[in-house]
C-alpha positions as CSV (number, residue, x, y, z in Angstrom):
1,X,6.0,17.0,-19.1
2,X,4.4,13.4,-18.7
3,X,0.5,12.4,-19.0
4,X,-0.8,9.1,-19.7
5,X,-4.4,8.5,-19.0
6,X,-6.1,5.4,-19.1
7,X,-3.0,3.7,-20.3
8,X,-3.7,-0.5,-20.6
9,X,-0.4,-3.0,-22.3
10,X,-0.8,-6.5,-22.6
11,X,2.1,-9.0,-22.9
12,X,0.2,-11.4,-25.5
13,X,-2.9,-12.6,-23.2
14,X,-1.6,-10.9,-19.9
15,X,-2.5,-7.7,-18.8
16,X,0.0,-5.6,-17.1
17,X,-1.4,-1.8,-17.1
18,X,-5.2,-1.3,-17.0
19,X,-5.8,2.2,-17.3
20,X,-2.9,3.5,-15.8
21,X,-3.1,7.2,-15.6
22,X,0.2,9.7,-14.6
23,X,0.8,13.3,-14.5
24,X,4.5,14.4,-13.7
25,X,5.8,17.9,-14.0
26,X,9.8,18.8,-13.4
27,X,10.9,16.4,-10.2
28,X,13.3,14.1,-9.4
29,X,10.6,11.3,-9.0
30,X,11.7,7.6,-7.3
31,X,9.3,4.6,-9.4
32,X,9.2,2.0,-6.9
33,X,7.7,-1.3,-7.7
34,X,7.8,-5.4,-6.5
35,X,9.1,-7.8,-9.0
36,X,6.9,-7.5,-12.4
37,X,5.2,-4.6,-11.6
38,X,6.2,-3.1,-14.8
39,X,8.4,-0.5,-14.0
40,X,11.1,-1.3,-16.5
41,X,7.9,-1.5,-19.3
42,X,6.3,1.6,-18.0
43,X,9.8,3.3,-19.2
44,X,10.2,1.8,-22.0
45,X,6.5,3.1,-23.0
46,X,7.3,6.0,-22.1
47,X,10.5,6.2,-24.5
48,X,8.6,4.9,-27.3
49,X,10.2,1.3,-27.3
50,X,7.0,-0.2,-26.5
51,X,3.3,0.5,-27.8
52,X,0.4,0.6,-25.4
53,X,-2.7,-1.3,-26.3
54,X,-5.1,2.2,-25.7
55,X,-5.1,5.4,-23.4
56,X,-2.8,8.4,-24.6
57,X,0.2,9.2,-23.7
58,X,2.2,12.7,-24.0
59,X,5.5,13.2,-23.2
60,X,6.5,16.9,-23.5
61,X,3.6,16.7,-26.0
62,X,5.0,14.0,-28.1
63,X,3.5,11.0,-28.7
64,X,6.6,8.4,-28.0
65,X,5.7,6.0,-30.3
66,X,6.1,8.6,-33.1
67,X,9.5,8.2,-32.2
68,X,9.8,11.9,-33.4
69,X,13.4,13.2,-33.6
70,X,12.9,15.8,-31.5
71,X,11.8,14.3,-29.1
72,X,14.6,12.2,-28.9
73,X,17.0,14.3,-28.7
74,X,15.5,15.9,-25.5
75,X,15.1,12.1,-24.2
76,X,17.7,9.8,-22.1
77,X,17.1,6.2,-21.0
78,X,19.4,4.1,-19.2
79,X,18.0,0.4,-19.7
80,X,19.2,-1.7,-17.0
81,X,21.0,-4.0,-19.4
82,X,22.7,-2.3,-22.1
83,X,25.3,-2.9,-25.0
84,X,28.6,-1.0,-25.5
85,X,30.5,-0.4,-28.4
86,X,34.2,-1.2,-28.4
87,X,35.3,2.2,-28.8
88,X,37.2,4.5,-26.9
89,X,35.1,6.6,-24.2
90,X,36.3,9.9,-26.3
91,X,35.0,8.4,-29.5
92,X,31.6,7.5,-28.0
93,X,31.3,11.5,-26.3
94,X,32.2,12.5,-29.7
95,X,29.8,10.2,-32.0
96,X,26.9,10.2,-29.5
97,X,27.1,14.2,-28.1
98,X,25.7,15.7,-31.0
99,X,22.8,14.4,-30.5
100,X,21.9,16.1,-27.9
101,X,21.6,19.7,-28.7
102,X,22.1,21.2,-24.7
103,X,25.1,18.5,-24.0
104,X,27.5,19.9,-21.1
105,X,31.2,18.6,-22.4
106,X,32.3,20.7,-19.6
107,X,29.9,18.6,-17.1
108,X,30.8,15.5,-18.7
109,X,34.3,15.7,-17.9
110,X,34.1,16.6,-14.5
111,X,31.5,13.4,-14.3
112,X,33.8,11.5,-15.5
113,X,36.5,12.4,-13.2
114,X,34.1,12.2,-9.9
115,X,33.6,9.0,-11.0
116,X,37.1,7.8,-11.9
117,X,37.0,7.1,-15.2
118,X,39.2,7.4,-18.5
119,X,37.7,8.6,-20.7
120,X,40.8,7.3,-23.6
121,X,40.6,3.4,-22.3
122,X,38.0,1.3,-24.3
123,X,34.4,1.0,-23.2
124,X,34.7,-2.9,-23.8
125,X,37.6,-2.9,-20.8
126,X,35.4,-1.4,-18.0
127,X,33.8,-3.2,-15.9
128,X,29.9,-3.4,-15.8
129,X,29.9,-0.9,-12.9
130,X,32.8,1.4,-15.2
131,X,30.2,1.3,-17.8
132,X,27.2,2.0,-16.4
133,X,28.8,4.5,-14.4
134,X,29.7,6.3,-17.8
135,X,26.5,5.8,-19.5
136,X,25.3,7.8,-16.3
137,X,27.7,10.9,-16.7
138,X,27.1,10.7,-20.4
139,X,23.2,10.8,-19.2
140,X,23.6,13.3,-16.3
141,X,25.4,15.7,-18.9
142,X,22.9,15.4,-22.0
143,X,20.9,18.3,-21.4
144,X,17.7,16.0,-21.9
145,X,14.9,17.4,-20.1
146,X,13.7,13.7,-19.6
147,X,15.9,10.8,-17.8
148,X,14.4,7.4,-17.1
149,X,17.3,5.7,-15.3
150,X,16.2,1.7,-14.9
151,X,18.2,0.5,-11.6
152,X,21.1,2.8,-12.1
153,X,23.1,2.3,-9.0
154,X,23.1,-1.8,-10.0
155,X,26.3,-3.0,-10.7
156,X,28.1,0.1,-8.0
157,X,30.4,-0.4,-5.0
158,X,29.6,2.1,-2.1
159,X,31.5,5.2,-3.1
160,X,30.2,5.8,-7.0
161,X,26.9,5.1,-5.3
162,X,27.5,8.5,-3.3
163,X,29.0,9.7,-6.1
164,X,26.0,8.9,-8.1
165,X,23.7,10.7,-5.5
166,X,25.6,13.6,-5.5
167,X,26.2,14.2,-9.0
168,X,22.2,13.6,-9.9
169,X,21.4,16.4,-7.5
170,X,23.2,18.7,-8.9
171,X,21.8,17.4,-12.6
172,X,18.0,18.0,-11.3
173,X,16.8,21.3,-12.6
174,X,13.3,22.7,-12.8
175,X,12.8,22.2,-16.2
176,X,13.8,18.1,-16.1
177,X,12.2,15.5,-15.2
178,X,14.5,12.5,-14.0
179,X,12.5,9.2,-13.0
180,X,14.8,6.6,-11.6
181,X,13.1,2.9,-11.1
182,X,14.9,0.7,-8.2
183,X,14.6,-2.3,-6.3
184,X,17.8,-0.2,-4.0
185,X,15.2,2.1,-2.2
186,X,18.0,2.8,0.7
187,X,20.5,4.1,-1.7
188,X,17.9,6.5,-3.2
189,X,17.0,7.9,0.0
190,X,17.3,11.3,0.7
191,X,17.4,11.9,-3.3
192,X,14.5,11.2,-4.9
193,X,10.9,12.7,-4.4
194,X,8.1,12.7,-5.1
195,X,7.5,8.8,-5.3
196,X,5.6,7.1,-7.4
197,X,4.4,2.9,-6.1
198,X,3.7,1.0,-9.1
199,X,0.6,-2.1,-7.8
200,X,-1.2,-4.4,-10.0
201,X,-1.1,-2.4,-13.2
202,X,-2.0,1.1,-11.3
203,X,-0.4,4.0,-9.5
204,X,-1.4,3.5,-6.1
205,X,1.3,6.1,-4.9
206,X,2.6,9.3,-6.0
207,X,3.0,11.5,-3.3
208,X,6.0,13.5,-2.0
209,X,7.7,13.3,1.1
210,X,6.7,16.4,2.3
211,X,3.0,15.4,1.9
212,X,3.8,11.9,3.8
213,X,5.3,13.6,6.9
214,X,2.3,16.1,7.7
215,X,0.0,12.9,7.8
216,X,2.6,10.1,8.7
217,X,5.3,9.8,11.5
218,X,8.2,7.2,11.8
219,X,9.2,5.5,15.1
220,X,11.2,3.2,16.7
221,X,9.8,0.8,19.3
222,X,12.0,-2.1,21.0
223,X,8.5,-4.2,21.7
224,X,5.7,-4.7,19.7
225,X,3.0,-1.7,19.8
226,X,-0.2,-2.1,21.1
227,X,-2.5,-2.0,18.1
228,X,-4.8,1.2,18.1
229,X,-6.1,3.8,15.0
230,X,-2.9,6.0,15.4
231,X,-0.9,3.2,13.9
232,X,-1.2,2.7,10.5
233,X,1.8,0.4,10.1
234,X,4.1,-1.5,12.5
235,X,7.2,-3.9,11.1
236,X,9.6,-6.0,12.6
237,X,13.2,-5.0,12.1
238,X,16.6,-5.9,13.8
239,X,16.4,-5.0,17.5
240,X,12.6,-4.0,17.6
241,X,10.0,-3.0,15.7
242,X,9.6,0.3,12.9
243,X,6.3,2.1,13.4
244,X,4.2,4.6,11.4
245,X,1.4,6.1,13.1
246,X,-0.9,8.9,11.9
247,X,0.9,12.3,12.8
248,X,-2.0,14.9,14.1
249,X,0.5,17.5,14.2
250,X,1.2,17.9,18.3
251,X,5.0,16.3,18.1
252,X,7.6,15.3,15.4
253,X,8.4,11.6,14.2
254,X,11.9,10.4,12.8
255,X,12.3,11.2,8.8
256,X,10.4,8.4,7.3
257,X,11.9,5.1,5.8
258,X,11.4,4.9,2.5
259,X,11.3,0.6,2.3
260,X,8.8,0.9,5.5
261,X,6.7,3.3,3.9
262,X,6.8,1.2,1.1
263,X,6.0,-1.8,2.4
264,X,3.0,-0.1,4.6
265,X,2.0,1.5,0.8
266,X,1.9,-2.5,-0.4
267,X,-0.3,-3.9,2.0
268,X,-3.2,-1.0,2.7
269,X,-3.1,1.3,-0.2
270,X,-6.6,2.5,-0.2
271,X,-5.8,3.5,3.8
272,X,-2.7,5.3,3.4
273,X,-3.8,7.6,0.2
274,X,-7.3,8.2,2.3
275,X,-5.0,9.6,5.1
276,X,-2.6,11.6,3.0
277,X,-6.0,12.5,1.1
278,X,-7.8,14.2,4.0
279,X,-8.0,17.8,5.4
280,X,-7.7,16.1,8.8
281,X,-5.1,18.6,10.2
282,X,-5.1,20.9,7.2
């Protein structure tokens, strides 16, 4: 559904991809980044709101730059910051649907109620959360077979952010691809994977959790481990210290935590894909 290969972008002088290269089939993929890593441009790339410099890119065999109306209308993106017309939420649903040739009205309105939201009141009077919250159920209820959502749970009190988990589940199909990009990797856990760790204009990450836990283990320790070649990761946390070790398959580790693996990801990629690389165990 998405392949870029050898993908570079330049801000002006600054390089920020350099020869990025991605291949994503259906998935409900988590784009995890630090501060300027480019996830937010990757997206926009992606939707054809910003050219690359060279490489290719093919997104359910469009082109994005072509901007090609079908391809649009099989295409959702939730920008992080957004602009809503002062209209009612009806009148947006009914402007904006059509669009969309496999929109779910049916969907939509039960989105809308999950999340608590009238759908008569003005888009103008919600609050930022009310509105990114409908721009979601709108999203979720499109029928696009793409989704970039760009720190969608931003802006949410605890509830709509279960709310939000729950109703993207159910969204995820086999034929869709839904990439969310967040800074909130705690709220997204448990939802998405595979995920994808964007480093210094490259993919250094893109792995699912299922492949991490047959080479890694999580554990808790309440004093420092002894460093040895099991560990591959050890963090200080409240009340002790969060461990990943190699797992060689003779016992069973906590489920993984997404900011430790993360973090371990940050500071010895080449180590961590050469473990989840090998037949070690295979």
């Amino acid at each position: 559904m998405i392949k870029a290969e050898s993908l570079s972008f330049s801000y002006g002088k600054t390089a920020l991809f350099k020869e990025l290269d991605l291949s994503l089939d259906a998935g409900l993929y988590g784009l995890l980044g630090k501060n300027g890593a480019g996830k937010s441009t990757l997206l926009k790339i992606f939707s054809g709101l910003l050219f690359f410099d060279s490489g290719s890119c093919r997104i359910m065999g469009y082109d994005p730059k072509d901007r090609n109306p079908l391809f649009l209308s099989d295409l959702f993106y939730l920008a992080e910051e957004f602009y809503m017309p002062a209209v009612k939420g009806k009148e947006y649903s009914e402007i904006y649907s059509p669009f969309y040739p496999g929109f779910d009205m049916n969907r939509f309105e039960k989105s809308l109620d999950e999340f608590e939201l009238d759908n008569n009141k003005l888009l103008t009077s919600f609050s930022y959360g009310q509105k990114k919250k409908y721009l979601i159920a709108f999203g979720l209820s499109s029928g696009a077979g793409i989704m970039f959502l760009d720190e969608p749970v931003n802006g949410l009190d605890i509830p709509s952010k279960s709310q939000f988990r729950r109703l993207t589940a159910s969204a995820a199909a086999e034929d869709r691809c839904i990439i969310i990009s967040t800074h909130q990797v705690r709220d997204m856990e448990g939802l998405i994977d595979p995920v994808i760790i964007l480093e210094n204009g490259k993919i250094i990450f893109n792995h699912s959790m299922e492949e991490v836990s047959k080479k890694l283990k999580y554990s808790f320790s309440l004093s420092r481990p002894v460093e040895n070649d099991e560990i591959v990761h050890a963090e200080k946390i409240p009340g002790g210290w969060a461990v990943i070790s190699r797992n060689r398959g003779d016992s069973e580790g906590a489920a993984i935590d997404l900011e430790i693996l993360f973090n371990s990801v940050i500071q010895k990629p080449d180590y961590i894909e050469n473990i989840l690389n090998s037949r070690e165990g295979v």
